[in-house]
C-alpha positions in Angstrom: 6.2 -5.1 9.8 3.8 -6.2 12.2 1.3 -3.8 11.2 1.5 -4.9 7.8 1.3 -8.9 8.4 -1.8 -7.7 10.7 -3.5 -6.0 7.5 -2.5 -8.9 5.1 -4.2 -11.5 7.4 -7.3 -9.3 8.3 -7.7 -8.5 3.9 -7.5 -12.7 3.5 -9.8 -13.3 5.6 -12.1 -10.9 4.3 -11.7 -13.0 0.7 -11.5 -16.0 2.4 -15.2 -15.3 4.3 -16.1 -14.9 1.3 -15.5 -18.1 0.2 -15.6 -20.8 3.1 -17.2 -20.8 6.6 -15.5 -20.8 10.1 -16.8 -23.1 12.6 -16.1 -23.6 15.9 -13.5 -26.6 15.6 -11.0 -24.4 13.5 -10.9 -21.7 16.5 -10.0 -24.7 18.3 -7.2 -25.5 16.3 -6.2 -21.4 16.5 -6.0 -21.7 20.1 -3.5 -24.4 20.6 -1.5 -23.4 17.7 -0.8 -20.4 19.7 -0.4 -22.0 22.9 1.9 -24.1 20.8 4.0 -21.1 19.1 4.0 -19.3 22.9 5.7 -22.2 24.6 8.1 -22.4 22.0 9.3 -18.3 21.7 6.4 -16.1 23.5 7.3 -13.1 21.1 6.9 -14.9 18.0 4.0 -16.2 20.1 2.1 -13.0 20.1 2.8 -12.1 16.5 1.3 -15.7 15.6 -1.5 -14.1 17.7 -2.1 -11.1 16.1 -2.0 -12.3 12.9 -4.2 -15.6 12.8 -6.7 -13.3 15.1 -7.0 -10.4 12.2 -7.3 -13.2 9.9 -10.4 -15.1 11.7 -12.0 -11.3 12.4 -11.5 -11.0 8.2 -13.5 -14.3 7.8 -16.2 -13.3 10.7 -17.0 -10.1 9.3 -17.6 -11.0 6.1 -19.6 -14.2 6.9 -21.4 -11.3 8.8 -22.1 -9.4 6.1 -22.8 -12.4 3.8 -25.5 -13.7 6.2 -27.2 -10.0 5.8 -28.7 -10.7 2.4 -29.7 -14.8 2.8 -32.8 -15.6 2.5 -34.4 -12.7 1.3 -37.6 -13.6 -0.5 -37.5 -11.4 -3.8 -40.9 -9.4 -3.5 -43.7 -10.8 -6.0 -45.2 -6.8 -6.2 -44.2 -4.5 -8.3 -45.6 -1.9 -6.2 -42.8 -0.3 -3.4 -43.0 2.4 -0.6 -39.8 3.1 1.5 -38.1 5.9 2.9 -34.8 7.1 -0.1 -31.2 7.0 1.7 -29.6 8.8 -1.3 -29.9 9.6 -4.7 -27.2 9.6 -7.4 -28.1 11.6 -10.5 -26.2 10.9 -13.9 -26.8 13.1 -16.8 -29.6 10.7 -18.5 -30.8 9.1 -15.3 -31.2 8.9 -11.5 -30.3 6.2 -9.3 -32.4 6.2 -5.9 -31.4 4.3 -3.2 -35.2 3.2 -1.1 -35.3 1.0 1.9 -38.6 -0.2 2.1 -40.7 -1.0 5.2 -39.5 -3.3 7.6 -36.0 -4.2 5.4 -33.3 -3.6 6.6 -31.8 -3.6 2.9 -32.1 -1.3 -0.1 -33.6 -1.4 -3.2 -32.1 0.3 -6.2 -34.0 2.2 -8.1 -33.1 3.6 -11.7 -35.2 6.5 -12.9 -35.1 7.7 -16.3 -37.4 11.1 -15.2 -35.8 14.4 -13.7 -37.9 14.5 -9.9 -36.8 16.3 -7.3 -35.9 13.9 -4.3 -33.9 14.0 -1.4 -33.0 11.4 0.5 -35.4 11.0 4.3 -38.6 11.1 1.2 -41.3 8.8 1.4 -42.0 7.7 -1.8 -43.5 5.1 -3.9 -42.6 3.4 -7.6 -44.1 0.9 -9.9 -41.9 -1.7 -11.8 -40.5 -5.2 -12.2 -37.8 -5.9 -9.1 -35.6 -7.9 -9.8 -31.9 -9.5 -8.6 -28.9 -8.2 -9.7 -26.6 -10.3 -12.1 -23.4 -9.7 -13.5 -22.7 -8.5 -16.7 -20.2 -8.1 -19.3 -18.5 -4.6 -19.6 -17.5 -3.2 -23.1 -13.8 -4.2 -22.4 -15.4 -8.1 -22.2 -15.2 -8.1 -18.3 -17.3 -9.7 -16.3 -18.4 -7.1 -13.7 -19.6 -8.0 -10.4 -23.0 -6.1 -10.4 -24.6 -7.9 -7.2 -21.5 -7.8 -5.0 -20.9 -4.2 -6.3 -24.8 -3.5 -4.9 -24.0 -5.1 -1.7 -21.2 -2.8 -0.8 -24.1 0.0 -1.5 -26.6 -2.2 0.6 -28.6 -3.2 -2.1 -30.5 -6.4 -2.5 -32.7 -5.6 -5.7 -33.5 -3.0 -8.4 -36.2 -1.8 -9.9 -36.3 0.3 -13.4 -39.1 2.6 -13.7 -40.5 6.3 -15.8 -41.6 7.7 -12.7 -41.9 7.8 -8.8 -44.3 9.6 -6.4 -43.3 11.4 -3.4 -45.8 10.7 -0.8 -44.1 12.7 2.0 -40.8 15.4 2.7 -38.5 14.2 4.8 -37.6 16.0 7.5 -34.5 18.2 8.0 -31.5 15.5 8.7 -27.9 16.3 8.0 -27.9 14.0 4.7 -31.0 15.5 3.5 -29.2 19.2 4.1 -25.8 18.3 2.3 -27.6 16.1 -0.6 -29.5 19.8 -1.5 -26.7 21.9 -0.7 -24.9 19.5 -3.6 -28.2 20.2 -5.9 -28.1 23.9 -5.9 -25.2 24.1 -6.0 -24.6 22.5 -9.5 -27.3 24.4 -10.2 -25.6 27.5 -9.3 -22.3 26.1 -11.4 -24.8 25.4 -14.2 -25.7 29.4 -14.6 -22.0 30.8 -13.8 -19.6 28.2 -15.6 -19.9 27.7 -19.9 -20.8 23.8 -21.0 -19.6 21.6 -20.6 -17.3 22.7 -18.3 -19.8 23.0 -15.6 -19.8 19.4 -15.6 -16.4 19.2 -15.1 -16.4 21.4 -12.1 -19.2 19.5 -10.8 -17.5 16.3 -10.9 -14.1 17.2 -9.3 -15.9 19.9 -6.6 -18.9 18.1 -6.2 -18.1 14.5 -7.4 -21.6 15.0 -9.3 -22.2 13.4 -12.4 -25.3 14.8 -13.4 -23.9 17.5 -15.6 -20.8 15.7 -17.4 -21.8 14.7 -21.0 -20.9 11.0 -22.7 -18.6 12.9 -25.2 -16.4 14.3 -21.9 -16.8 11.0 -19.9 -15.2 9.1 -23.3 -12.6 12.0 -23.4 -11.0 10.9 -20.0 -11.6 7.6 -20.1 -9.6 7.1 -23.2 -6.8 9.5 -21.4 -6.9 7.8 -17.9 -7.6 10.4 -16.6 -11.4 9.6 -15.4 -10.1 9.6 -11.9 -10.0 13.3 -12.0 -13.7 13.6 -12.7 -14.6 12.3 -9.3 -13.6 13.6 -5.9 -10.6 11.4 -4.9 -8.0 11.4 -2.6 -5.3 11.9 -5.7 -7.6 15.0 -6.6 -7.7 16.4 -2.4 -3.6 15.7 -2.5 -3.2 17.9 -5.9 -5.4 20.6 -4.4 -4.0 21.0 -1.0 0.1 20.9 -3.1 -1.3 23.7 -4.7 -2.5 25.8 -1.7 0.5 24.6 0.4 2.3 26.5 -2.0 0.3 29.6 -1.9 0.2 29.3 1.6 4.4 28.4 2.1 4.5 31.9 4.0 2.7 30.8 6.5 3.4 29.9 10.2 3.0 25.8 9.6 0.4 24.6 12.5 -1.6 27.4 10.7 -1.2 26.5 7.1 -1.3 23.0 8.3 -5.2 24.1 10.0 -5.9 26.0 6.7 -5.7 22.9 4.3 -7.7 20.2 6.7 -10.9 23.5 6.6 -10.3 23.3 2.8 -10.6 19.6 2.6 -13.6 19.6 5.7 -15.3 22.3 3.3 -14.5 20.2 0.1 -16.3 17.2 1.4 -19.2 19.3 2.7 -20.0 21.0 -0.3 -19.6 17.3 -2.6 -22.8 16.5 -0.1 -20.6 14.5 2.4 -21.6 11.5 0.9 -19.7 8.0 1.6 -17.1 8.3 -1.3 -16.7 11.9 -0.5 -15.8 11.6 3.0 -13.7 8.3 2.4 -11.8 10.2 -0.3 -11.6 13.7 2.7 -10.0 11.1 4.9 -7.5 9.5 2.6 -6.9 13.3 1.1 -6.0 13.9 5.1 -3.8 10.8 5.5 -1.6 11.9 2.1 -0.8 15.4 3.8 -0.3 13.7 6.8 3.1 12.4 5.1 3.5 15.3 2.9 3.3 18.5 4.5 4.6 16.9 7.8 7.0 14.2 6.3 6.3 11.5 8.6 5.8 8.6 6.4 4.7 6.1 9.0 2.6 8.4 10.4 1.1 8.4 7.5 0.8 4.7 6.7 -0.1 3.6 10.3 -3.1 6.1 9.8 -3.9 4.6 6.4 -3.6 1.0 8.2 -6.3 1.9 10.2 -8.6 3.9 8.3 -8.3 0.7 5.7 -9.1 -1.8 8.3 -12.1 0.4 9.8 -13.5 1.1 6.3 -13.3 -3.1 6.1 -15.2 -3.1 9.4 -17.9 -1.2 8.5 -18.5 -2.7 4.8 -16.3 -5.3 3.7 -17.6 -5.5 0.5 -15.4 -2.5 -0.1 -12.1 -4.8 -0.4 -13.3 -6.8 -3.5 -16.6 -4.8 -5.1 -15.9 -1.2 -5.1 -13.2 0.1 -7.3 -13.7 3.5 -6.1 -12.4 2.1 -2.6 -9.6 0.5 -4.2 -8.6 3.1 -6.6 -8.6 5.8 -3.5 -6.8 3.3 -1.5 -4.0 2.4 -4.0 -3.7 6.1 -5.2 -3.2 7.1 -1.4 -0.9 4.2 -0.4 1.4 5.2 -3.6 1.8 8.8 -2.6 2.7 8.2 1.1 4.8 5.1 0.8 6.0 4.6 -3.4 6.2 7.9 -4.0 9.0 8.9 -1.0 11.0 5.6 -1.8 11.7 6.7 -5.6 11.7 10.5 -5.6 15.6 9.9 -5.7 14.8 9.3 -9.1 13.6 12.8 -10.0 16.7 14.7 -8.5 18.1 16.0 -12.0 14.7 17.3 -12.5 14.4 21.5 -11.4 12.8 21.5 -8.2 10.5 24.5 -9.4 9.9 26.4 -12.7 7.8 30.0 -12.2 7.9 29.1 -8.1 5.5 26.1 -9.1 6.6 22.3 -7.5 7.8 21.1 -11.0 9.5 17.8 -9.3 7.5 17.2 -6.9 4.6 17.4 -9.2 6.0 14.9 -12.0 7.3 12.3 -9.4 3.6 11.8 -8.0 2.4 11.9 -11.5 4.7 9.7 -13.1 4.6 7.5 -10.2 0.7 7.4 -9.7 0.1 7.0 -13.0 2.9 3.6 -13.7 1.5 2.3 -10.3 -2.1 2.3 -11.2 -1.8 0.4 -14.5 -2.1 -2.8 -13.1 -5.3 -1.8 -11.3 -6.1 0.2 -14.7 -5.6 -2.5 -17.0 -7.4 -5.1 -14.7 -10.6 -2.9 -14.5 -11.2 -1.2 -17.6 -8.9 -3.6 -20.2 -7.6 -0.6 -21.9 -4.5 1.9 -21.4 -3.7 4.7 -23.1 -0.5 5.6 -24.5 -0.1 8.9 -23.2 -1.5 8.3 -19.6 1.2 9.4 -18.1 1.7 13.0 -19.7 -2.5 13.5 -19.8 -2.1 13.2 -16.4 1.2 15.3 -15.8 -0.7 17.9 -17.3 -3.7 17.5 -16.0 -1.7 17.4 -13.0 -1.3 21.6 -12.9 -4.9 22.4 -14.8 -6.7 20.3 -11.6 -5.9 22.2 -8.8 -6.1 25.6 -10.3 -10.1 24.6 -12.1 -10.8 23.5 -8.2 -9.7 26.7 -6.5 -11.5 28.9 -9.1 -14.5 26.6 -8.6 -14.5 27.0 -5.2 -14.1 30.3 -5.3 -16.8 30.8 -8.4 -19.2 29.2 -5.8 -19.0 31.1 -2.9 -18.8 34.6 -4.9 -21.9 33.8 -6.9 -24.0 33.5 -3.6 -22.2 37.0 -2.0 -21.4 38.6 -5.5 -23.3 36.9 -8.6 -21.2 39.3 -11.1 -18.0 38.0 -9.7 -19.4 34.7 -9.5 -19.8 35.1 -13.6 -16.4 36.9 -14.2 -14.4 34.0 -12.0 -16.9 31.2 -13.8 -15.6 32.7 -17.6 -11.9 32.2 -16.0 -12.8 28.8 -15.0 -14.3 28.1 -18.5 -11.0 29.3 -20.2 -8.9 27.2 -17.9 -11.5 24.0 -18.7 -11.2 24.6 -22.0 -7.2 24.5 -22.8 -7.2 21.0 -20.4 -10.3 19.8 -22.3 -8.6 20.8 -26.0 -5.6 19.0 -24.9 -7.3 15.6 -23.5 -9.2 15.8 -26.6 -5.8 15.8 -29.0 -4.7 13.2 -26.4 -7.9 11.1 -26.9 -7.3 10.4 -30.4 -4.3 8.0 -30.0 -4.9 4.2 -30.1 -5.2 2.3 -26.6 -3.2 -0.7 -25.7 -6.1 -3.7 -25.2 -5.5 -5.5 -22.7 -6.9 -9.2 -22.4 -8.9 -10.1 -19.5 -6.9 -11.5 -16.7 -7.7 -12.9 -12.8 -7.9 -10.4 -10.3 -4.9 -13.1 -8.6 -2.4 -11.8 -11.3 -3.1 -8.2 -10.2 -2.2 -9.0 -6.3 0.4 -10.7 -7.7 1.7 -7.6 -10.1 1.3 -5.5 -6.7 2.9 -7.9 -4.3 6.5 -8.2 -6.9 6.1 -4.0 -6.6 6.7 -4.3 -3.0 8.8 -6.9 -3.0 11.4 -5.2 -4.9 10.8 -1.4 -3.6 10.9 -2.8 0.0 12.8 -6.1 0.0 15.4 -4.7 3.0 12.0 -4.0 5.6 11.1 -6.6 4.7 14.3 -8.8 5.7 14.0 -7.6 8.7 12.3 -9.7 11.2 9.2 -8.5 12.8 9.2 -7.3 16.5 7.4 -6.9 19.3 8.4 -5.1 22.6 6.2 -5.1 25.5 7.5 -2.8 27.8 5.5 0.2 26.2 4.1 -1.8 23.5 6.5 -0.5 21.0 6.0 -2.1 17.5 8.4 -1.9 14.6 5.4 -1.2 12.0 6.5 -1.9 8.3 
C-alpha cells in the first residue's frame, strides 16, 4: 500500500508541475508538516514522508522538463543542418527526427520523398519551421500535438519534398539497429504476399512503413490496432505461446529461453524507445505469469513506471503508446489474476492450447481498456472483444513464423519463401475475419475530460481491491519491510 500511495503522489505531481510552480516557501511548509505528523506517530510520520516527497519530486521534474523548451526563439530561416536521431517511416511519408547545431532540442521533420537516412546523418532541408499546435482528430478530439512532440524532444517541424545528406554517420548502435530494421522489412517485403508483409512488419518490427490505409482502418474499426505495433500485450501473447511449446522444459531454462526471444524481439524492431519500453513491460508481465509472483511483478512495474517518468515525464499525459503499454501490462499482472475465478467453468485447454487462460486476458484486456479506448479514439467497436480473442491465437503464431521467415531467408532464402507463403495464409484468414468484423457499426462516443477516465479507473480499483485497500499502510524498520499494495 505504500508503494502505491508513493506512485499516486509522484504521477500528481507530475500533472500538477505541469500546471503550477513550487517555490521554496511550500518546501517549507513540507518540512514542518512532517516534523508535525513525526511527533504525533513517527510511522505514519515516514509514510507522510514518502509520499509528499514523491509528490514534490513529480512537480520538480516536470517543472524541469517544462523549463527545457522556454524561451526558444522559433528560427526565422528556413534553411536547417543537424545531425538525425531517428527516423520513423509510414507508408506515404517519413518523419525525421534532426537536432540541429548547438540545440539541445529536435526538430521534426516530415518528408513526403523515399531517401535513405539513418539516424548519426548530417543532413540539411529547406522549408517553413514552424510550432506545433493542436489539432482536432476525426473523432472531434482535441489532440495534444505540442506536448505529444515534447515527449519525442521536439520543439518545431518542418514539412519539406526533399532533404540532402551532407555526411554518413558513423557506425553507433542506433544507426546499426535502425538498418538492421530497414532490411529487414525489406527482406519481409520479397518473402511475405501484400499486404501481409505489412502486418508482419508492424507486430515484429513495429514498422509502419509497409501497412496500407485500408489495413490500418481494418483494425482500427476492430480495436485491434494495438496489435499492429510491438506492445507489451503482443510480447505477453508471444512468450504464452512459446511457454507452451516449451512446457517440457526444465523452468530456469525455459524461463532464459523467453527473456532471448523478447531481447531478440526488441533487437530486430531496431531497439527503439517504444520497442524497448514495450521488451521491458513484456518482461514485467512474465515476471507474474510464468513465475506467479504477482507483487513481484507489480513492484517491478512500480519502478520501471516511475523511472520511465524520470527520464521523460511527458510520457504520463502525451504519449498514448506509454499509457496503453502501461495499462495493458498493469491489467495482466494485477486485474487479470484477481478475476480469473471467473473463467473456471471454461476448459482449461482445447487441442493442448491455453483456451482459459487465453480468453480471461482477452476478455479482460479488452473490457479494461475501453475507458482508455473510448477516451482516445471516441469510437468502440461492438465486437472488440471477440476480434481480439481471435486475434488472440492468429498473433502469436504470424510472430513465430515471422521470426522464423526472417532468419531462414538470410541462411536459406527458399525456406525463407516456403515459411513467408505459410505466414501469408495465416495473415490472410485473421485479415478475412477482421475485415467481416470491420463492417459492423461503432458505438460513438462523445468527447469527455481525461478526469472522468482517472475517475472510470480509480471506481475499477476501488471495487476489485477495496479489502487492500482497508488495510492500513505499514512501515517496519527493522529490515525495511513494506507491505506494498
Amino acid at each position: 500500500m505504500v508503494a502505491l500511495l508513493v506512485l499516486i503522489a509522484f504521477s500528481f505531481g507530475i500533472v500538477l508541475g505541469k500546471i503550477v510552480h513550487i517555490s521554496a516557501l511550500a518546501l517549507l511548509v513540507l518540512g514542518v508538516l512532517c516534523l508535525v505528523v513525526f511527533q504525533w506517530n513517527w510511522k505514519k510520520g515516514v509514510i507522510f514522508l514518502l509520499v509528499t516527497v514523491s509528490f514534490f519530486i513529480g512537480m520538480l521534474r516536470m517543472q524541469l522538463a517544462e523549463e527545457q523548451f522556454k524561451n526558444i526563439p522559433l528560427p526565422q530561416k528556413t534553411s536547417i543542418t543537424g545531425k538525425v536521431q531517428s527516423v520513423d517511416e509510414r507508408a506515404e511519408s517519413a518523419l525525421i527526427y534532426v537536432q540541429p547545431e548547438g540545440s539541445s532540442t529536435d526538430i521534426l521533420i516530415r518528408l513526403y520523398e523515399r531517401i535513405p537516412v539513418l539516424p548519426g546523418d548530417t543532413v540539411r532541408s529547406v522549408g517553413k519551421i514552424e510550432l506545433p499546435e493542436p489539432f482536432v482528430t476525426d473523432s472531434n478530439r482535441i489532440f495534444d500535438y505540442p506536448n505529444y512532440l515534447k515527449a519525442k524532444n521536439v520543439s518545431f517541424i518542418q514539412n519539406t519534398k526533399s532533404i540532402e545528406v551532407l555526411e554518413a554517420g558513423n557506425g553507433s548502435v542506433a544507426r546499426f539497429f535502425a538498418k538492421l530494421n530497414r532490411n529487414t522489412s525489406k527482406l519481409l517485403a520479397r518473402t511475405v504476399p501484400y499486404p501481409i508483409d505489412g502486418i508482419v512488419g508492424g507486430m515484429v518490427l513495429g514498422e509502419r512503413s509497409s501497412i496500407s490505409k485500408n489495413t490500418t482502418n481494418i483494425f482500427q474499426n476492430t480495436g485491434t490496432l494495438h496489435l499492429l505495433v510491438l506492445s507489451g500485450y503482443n510480447i505477453t501473447l508471444l512468450v504464452t505461446f512459446l511457454g507452451l511449446l516449451l512446457r517440457r522444459v526444465p523452468f530456469y531454462i525455459r524461463v532464459s529461453m523467453l527473456g532471448v526471444s523478447i531481447i531478440s524481439l526488441v533487437l530486430l524492431s531496431g531497439a527503439g524507445i517504444a520497442a524497448v519500453r514495450a521488451g521491458v513491460m513484456g518482461l514485467i508481465a512474465i515476471v507474474g505469469t510464468v513465475s506467479g509472483r504477482q507483487y513481484a511483478a507489480l513492484r517491478a512495474l512500480g519502478v520501471t513506471f516511475i523511472l520511465l517518468l524520470l527520464w521523460n515525464p511527458y510520457l504520463l499525459l502525451s504519449d498514448p503508446g506509454f499509457q496503453l503499454s502501461f495499462l495493458a501490462t498493469l491489467c495482466m499482472v494485477a486485474v487479470v489474476p484477481k478475476v480469473e475465478y471467473l473463467f473456471k467453468k471454461i476448459p482449461e485447454k482445447i487441442w493442448k492450447l491455453p483456451l482459459r487462460e487465453t480468453v480471461s486476458i482477452t476478455v479482460t484486456v479488452s473490457l479494461f481498456m475501453l475507458p482508455f479506448i473510448a477516451y482516445f479514439s471516441g469510437s468502440i467497436s461492438l465486437l472488440t472483444i471477440p476480434a481480439n480473442f481471435i486475434a488472440a491465437f492468429f498473433v502469436p503464431i504470424i510472430t513465430v513464423l515471422g521470426i522464423a521467415t526472417i532468419f531462414l531467408s538470410t541462411l536459406v532464402p527458399l525456406l525463407g519463401i516456403i515459411f513467408g507463403t505459410i505466414l501469408g495464409f495465416f495473415g490472410n484468414i485473421l485479415l478475412f475475419i477482421l475485415e467481416a468484423a470491420a463492417k459492423v457499426p461503432q458505438l460513438i462516443v462523445p468527447p469527455f475530460s481525461w478526469w472522468y477516465l482517472v475517475f472510470a479507473y480509480g471506481i475499477i480499483f476501488s471495487v476489485l481491491f477495496w479489502k487492500e485497500i482497508k488495510k492500513p499502510p505499514v512501515f517496519k524498520w527493522g529490515n525495511v519491510k513494506e507491505e506494498i499494495l
